[in-house]
C-alpha positions as CSV (number, residue, x, y, z in Angstrom):
1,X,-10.7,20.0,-5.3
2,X,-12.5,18.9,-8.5
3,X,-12.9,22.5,-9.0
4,X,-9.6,23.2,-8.9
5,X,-6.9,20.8,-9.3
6,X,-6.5,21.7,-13.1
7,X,-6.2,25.4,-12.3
8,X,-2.6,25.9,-11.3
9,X,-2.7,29.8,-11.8
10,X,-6.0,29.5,-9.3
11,X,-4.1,27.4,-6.6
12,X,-1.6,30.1,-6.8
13,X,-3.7,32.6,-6.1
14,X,-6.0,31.0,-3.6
15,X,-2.3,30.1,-1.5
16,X,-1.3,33.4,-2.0
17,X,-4.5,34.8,-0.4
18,X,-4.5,32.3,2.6
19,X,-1.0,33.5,3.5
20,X,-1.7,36.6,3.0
21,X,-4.5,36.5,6.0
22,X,-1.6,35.0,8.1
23,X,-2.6,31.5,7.8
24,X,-0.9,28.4,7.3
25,X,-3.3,26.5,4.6
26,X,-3.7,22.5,4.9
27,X,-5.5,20.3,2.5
28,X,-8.0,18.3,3.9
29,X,-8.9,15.6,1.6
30,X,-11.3,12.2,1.7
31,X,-10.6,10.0,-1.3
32,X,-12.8,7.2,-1.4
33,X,-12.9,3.5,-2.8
34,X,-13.4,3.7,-6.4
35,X,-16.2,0.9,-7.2
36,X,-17.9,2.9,-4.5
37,X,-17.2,6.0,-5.3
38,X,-17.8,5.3,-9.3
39,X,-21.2,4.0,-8.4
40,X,-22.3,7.4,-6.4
41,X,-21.0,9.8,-8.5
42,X,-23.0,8.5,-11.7
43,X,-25.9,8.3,-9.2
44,X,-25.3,11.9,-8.5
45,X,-24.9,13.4,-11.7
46,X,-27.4,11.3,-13.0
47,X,-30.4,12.8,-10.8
48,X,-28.8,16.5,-10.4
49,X,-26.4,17.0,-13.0
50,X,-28.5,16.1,-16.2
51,X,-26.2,13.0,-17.1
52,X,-27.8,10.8,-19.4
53,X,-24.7,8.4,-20.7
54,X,-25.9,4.9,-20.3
55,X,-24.0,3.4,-17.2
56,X,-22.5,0.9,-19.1
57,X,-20.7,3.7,-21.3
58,X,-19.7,5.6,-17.6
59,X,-17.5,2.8,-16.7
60,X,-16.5,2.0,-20.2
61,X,-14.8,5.5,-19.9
62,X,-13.7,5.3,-15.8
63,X,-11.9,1.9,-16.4
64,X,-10.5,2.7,-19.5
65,X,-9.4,6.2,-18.9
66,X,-9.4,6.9,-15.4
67,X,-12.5,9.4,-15.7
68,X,-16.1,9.6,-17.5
69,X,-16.8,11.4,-20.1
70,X,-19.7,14.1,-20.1
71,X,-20.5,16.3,-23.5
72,X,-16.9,15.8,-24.5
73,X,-15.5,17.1,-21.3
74,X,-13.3,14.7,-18.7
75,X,-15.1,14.3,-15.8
76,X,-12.8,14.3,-12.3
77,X,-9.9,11.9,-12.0
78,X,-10.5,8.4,-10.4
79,X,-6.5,8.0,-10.2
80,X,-6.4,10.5,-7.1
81,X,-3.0,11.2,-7.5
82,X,-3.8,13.2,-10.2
83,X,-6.1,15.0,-8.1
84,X,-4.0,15.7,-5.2
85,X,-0.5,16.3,-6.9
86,X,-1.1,19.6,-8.3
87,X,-2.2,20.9,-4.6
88,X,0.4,19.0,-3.5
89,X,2.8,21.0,-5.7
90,X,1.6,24.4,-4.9
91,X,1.0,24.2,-0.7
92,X,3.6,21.6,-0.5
93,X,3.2,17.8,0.3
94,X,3.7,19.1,3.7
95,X,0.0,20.9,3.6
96,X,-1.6,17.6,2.5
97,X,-4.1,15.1,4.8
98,X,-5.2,12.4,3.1
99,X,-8.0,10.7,4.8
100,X,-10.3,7.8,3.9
101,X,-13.9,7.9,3.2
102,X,-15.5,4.8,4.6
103,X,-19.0,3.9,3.5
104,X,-19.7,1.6,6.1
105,X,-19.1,3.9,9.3
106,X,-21.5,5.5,10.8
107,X,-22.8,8.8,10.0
108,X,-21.3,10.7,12.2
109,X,-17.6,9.3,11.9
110,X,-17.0,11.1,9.3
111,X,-18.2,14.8,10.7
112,X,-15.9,13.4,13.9
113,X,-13.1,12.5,12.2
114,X,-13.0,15.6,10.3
115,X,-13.1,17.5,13.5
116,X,-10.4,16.0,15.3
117,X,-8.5,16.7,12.3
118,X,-8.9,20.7,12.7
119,X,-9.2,20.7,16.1
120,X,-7.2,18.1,17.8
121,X,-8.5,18.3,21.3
122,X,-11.8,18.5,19.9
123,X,-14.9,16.3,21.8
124,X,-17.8,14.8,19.0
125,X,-20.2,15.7,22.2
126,X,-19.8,19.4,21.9
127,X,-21.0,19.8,18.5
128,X,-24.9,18.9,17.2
129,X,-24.4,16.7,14.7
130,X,-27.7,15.9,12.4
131,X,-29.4,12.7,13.2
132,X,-30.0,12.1,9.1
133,X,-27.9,12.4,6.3
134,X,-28.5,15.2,3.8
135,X,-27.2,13.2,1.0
136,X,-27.9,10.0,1.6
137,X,-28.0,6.6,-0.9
138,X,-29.8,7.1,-3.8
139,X,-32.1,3.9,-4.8
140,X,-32.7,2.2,-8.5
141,X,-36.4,3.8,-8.9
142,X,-34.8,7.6,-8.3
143,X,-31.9,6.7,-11.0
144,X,-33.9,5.3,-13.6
145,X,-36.7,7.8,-12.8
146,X,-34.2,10.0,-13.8
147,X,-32.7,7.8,-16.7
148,X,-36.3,7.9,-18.6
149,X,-37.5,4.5,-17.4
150,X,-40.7,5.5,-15.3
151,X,-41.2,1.4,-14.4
152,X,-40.5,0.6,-10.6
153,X,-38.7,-2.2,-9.1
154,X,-41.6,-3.5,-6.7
155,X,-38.9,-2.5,-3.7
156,X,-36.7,-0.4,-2.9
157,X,-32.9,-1.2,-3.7
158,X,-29.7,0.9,-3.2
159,X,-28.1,1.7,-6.5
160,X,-25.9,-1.1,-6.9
161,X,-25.3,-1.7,-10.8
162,X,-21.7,-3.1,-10.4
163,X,-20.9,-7.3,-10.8
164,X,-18.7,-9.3,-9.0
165,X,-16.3,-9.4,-11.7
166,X,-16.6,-5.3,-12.3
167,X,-15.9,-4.6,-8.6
168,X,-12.5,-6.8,-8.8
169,X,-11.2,-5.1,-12.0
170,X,-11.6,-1.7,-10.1
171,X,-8.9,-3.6,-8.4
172,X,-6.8,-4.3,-10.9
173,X,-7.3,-1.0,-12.8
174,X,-6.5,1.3,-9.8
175,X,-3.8,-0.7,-8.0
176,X,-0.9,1.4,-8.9
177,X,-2.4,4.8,-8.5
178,X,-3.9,3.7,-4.8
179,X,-0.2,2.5,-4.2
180,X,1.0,6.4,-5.6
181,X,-1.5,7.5,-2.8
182,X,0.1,5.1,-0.3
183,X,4.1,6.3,-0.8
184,X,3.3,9.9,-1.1
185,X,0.3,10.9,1.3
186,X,0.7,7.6,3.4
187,X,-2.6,6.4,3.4
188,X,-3.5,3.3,2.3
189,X,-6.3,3.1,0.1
190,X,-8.3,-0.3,-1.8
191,X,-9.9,-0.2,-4.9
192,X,-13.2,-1.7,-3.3
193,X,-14.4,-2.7,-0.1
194,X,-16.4,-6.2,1.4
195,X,-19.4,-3.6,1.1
196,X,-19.2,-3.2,-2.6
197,X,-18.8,-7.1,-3.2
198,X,-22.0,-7.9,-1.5
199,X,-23.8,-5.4,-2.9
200,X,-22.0,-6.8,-6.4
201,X,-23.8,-10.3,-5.4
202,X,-26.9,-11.2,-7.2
203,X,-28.7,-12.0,-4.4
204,X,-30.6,-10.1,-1.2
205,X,-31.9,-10.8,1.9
206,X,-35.2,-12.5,0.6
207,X,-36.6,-13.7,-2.7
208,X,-38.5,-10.2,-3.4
209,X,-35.6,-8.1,-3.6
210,X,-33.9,-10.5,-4.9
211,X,-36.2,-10.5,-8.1
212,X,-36.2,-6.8,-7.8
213,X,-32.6,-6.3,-8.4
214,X,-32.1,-8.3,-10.9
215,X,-35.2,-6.4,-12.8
216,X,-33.8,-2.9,-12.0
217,X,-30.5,-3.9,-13.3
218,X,-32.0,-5.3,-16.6
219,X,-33.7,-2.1,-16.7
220,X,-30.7,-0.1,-16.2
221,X,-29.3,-1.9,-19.0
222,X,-32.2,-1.1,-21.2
223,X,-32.4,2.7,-20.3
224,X,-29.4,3.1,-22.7
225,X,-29.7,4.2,-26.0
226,X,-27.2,1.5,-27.3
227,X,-26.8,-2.0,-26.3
228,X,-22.6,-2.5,-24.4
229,X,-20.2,-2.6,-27.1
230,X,-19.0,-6.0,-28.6
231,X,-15.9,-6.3,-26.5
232,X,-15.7,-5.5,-22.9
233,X,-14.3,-2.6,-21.0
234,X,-10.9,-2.6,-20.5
235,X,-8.0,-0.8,-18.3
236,X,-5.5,1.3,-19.2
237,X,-2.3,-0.4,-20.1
238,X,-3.8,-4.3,-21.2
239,X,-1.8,-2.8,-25.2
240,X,0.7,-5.2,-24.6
241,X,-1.6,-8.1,-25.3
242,X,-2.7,-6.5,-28.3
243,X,0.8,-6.1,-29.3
244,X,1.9,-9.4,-28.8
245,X,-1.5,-11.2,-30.4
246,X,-1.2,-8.5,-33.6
247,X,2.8,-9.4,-34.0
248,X,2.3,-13.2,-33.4
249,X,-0.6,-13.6,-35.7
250,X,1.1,-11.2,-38.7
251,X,4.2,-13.8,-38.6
252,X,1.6,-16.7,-39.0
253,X,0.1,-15.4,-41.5
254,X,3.5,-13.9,-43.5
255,X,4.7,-16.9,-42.7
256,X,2.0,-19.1,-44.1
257,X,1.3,-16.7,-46.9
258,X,4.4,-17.0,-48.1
259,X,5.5,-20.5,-48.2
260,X,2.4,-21.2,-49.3
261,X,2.2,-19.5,-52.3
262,X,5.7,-21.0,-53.1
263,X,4.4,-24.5,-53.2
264,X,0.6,-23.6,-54.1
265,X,-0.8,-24.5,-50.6
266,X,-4.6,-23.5,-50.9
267,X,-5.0,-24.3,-46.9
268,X,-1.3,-22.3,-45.8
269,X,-2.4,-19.5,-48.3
270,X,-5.8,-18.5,-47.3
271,X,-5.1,-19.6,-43.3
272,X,-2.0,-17.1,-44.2
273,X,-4.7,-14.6,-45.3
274,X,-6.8,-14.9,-42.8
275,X,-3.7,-14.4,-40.1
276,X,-3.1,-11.1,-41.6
277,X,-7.2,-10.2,-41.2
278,X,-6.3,-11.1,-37.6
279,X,-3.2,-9.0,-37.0
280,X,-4.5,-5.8,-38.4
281,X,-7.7,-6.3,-36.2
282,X,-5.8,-6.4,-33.4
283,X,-3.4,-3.8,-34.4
284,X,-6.9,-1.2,-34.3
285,X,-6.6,-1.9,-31.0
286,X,-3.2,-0.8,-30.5
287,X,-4.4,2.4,-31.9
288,X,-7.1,3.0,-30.0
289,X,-4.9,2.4,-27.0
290,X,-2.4,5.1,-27.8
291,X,-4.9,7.5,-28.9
292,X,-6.2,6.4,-25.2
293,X,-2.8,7.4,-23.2
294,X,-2.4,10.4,-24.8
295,X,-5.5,11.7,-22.9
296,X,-7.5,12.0,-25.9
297,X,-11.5,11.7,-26.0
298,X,-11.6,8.6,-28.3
299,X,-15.2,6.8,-29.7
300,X,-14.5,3.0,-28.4
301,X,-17.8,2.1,-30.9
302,X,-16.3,3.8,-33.7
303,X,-13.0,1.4,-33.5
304,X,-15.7,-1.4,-32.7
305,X,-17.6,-1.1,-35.6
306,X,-15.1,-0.1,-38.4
307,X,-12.9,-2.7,-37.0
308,X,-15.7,-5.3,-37.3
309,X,-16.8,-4.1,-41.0
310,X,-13.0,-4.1,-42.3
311,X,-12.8,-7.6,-40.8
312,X,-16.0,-8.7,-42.5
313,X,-14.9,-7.2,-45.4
314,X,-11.2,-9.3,-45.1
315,X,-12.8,-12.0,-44.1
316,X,-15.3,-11.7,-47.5
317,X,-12.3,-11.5,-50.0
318,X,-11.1,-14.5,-48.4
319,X,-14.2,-16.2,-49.2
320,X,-14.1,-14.9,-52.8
321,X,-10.8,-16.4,-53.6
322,X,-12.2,-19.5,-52.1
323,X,-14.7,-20.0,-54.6
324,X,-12.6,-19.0,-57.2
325,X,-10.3,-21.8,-56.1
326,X,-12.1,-24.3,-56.0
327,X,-14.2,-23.6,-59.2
328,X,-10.5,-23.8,-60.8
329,X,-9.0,-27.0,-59.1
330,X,-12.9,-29.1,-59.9
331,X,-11.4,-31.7,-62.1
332,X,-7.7,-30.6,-62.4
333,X,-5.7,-33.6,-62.1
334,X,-2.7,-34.2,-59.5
335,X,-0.3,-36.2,-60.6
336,X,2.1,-36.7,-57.4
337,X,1.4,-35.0,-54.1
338,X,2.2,-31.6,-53.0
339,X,5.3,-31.2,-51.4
340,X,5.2,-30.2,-48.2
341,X,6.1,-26.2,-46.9
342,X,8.1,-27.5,-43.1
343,X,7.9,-23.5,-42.0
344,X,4.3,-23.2,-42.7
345,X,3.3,-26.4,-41.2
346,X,4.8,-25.0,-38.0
347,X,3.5,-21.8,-38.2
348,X,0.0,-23.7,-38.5
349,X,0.9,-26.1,-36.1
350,X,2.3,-23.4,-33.2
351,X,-1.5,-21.3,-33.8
352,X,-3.1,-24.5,-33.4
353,X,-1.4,-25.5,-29.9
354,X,-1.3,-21.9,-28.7
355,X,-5.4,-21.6,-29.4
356,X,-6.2,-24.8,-28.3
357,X,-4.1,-25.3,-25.3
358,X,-3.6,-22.1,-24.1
359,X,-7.2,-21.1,-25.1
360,X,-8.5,-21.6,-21.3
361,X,-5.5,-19.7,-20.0
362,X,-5.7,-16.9,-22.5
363,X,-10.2,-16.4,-21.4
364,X,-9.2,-15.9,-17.9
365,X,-6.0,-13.5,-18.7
366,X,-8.8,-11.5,-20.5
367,X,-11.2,-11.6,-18.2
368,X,-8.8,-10.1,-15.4
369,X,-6.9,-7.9,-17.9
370,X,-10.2,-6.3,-19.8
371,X,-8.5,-6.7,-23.0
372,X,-10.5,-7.1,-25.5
373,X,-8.6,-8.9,-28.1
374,X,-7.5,-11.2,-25.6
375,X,-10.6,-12.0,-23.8
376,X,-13.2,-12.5,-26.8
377,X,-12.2,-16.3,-27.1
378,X,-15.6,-16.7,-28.6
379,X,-14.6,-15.3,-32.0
380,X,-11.5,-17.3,-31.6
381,X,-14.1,-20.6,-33.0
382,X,-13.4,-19.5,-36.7
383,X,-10.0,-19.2,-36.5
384,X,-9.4,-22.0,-34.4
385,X,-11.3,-24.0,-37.2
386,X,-8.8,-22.9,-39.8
387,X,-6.0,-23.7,-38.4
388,X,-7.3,-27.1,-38.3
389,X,-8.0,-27.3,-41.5
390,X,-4.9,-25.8,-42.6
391,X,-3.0,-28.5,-40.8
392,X,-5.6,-31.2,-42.3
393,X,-5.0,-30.2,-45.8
394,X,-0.8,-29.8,-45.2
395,X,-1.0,-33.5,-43.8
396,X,-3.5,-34.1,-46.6
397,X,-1.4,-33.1,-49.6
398,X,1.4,-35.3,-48.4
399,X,-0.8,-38.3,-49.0
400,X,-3.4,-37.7,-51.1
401,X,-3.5,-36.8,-54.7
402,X,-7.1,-36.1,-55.8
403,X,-7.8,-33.2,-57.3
404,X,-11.3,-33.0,-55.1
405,X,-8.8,-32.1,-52.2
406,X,-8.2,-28.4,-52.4
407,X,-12.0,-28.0,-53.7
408,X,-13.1,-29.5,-49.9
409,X,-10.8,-27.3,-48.7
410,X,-12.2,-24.2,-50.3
411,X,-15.8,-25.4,-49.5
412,X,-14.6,-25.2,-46.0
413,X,-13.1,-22.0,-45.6
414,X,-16.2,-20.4,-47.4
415,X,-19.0,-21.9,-45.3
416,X,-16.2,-20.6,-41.9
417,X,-15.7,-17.4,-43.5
418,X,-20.0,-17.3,-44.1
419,X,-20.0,-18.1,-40.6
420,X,-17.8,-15.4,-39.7
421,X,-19.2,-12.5,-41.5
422,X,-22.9,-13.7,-39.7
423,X,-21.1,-13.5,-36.6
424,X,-19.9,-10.1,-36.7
425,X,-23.6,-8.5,-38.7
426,X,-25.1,-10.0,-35.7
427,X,-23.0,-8.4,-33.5
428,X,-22.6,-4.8,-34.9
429,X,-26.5,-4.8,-35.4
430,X,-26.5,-5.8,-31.5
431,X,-24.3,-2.8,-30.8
432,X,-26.1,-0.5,-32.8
């Protein structure tokens, strides 16, 4: 079916043929779990195919769009509606069986099973079934053998690179196709199985294999070329987050901007500036999303890193008008206080509440939603730390009319904004 399923013009021709002979053709297919089935197929291609993507990257490119990507070519479909519709289409959805692959029967179930299908009145103890399996697991010595890493485990493991928290966004991810699956071919499907959580767990039967997993999976990590990219993998459709945190923070920072420019705010003006720095990162995102949908092989490192070196370099101008600041307010007397800019103090004061309350809230909606923007509360520290000191130096100005005010201020924002640009040097040199 992975053959063919893109081929209309070839499932034409092979009904054609079938009928032809004076049969009636059916479509006898076994989908399988994806966690599972993601886990096999990399272990597959990996030791007969030649595929030498770092795994990491392979289910970068199966949880973001659907499929893996080898030598610029879409691998088969993990959404198996797309697999099965276009036979579905051509023999009818009358001439489809859906079945499901279990990995935890035995054997022979699945030989039987297929049988019965065929051959209804069928009996498993007229045929010779083999006592082995031809293809069976593949282990973390054969795959890294393969993957250039000649060091051994001490024991032998099954293949098992997924987490916990991997195997339940296969959940998440593949929901809606596996219920496509369920109203068409009426067969219920799940994303994972009890099997590929505790092979997901850390932790084996006794303290050797134990150690031995975690090493192989530390090596598997270090077979790749590149270390994973600075922000997660991420489903399909998680754009809407993006959307919402790059229109939210480019009204904060228009807002702030604005207002306080009007009333020469040096806390609302470069919190304002930094906003905007915010937004348009996010909004990369958006991009890379729609470039995503469209079906469209797209570099997720090459949005990483230019969206990481625009930022640095945003976040360096910002810096530079800092210093010019404050080198220009050092002495400059203040004879009455600032007034104060109400619409940019609640700007300021609405980033605040939503980072700081909402900042628990918005790590776990990330987490389960793969979006990156959303779940990197980490780099959230910098901007969290502005808007306090925006709404320090608004409550500030009310009060307080030193000129030394606005040059703390500026001394601030440059040692955040140093901070910042360390932060993401450290992490592009990481990624590359």
């Amino acid at each position: 079916m992975s053959l063919l399923w893109h081929n209309s013009v070839g499932l034409v021709s092979l009904r054609d043929a079938i009928v032809d002979a004076g049969f009636t053709p059916k479509i006898v297919c076994y989908v399988r779990p994806q966690a599972s089935f993601c886990t096999s197929v990399y272990a597959q291609i990996v030791c007969n195919g030649g595929y030498r993507t770092p795994f990491f990257e392979y289910l970068n490119d199966t949880l973001t769009g659907g499929r893996y990507v080898w030598n610029g070519r879409a691998g088969t479909p993990f959404e198996y509606q797309k697999l099965i519709d276009p036979f579905a289409a051509v023999f009818g959805r009358d001439a489809i069986i859906v079945r499901r692959y279990r990995s935890t029967a035995r054997d022979e179930a699945l030989l039987c099973e297929f049988a019965r299908t065929l051959l209804p009145c069928a009996d498993c103890a007229d045929f010779a079934i083999p006592k082995f399996r031809e293809n069976g697991s593949l282990d973390f010595n054969t795959v890294l053998a393969c993957l250039g890493n000649r060091q051994a485990t001490g024991a032998r493991i099954r293949f098992a690179p997924l987490r916990v928290r991997e195997v339940l966004r296969f959940g998440l991810r593949f929901r809606k196709a596996n219920a496509a699956i369920a109203s068409r071919y009426a067969m219920r499907l799940p994303a994972f199985e009890l099997l590929d959580i505790a092979l997901a767990l850390p932790v084996r039967r006794s303290a050797a294999k134990t150690r031995a997993l975690a090493s192989a999976r530390r090596a598997l990590t270090a077979a790749g070329a590149r270390q994973p990219p600075i922000f997660t993998p991420h489903r399909a459709r998680p754009a809407v987050f993006e959307v919402v945190i790059a229109s939210t923070a480019g009204a904060v920072g228009w807002v702030s901007f604005v207002y306080g420019t009007r009333i020469a705010s040096t806390a609302l003006v470069e919190f304002g500036m930094i906003s905007i720095i915010a937004a348009a990162s996010a909004a990369a995102f958006v991009v890379w999303y729609a470039v995503k949908s469209r079906d469209t092989t797209a570099d997720y490192r090459f949005f990483n890193d230019w969206s990481a070196r625009l930022t640095a370099a945003g976040y360096a101008l910002v810096g530079m008008y800092a210093v010019v600041n404050a080198l220009l307010d050092i002495g400059g007397a203040r004879y009455e206080p600032d007034p104060t800019s109400y619409p940019g103090t609640v700007a300021t004061a609405s980033a605040t509440f939503v980072l700081t309350v909402l900042r628990p809230l918005r790590k776990r909606l990330g987490e389960v939603s793969g979006s990156p923007s959303v779940a990197c509360t980490r780099d959230d520290r910098v901007y969290l730390a502005c808007c306090y000191v925006a709404l320090f130096g608004q409550l500030a100005h009310a009060v307080i009319t030193d000129w030394w005010l606005d040059t703390l201020i500026d001394a601030v924002v440059v040692v955040l904004v140093v901070m910042k640009v360390y932060q993401i040097r450290r992490s592009v040199h990481r990624a590359g």
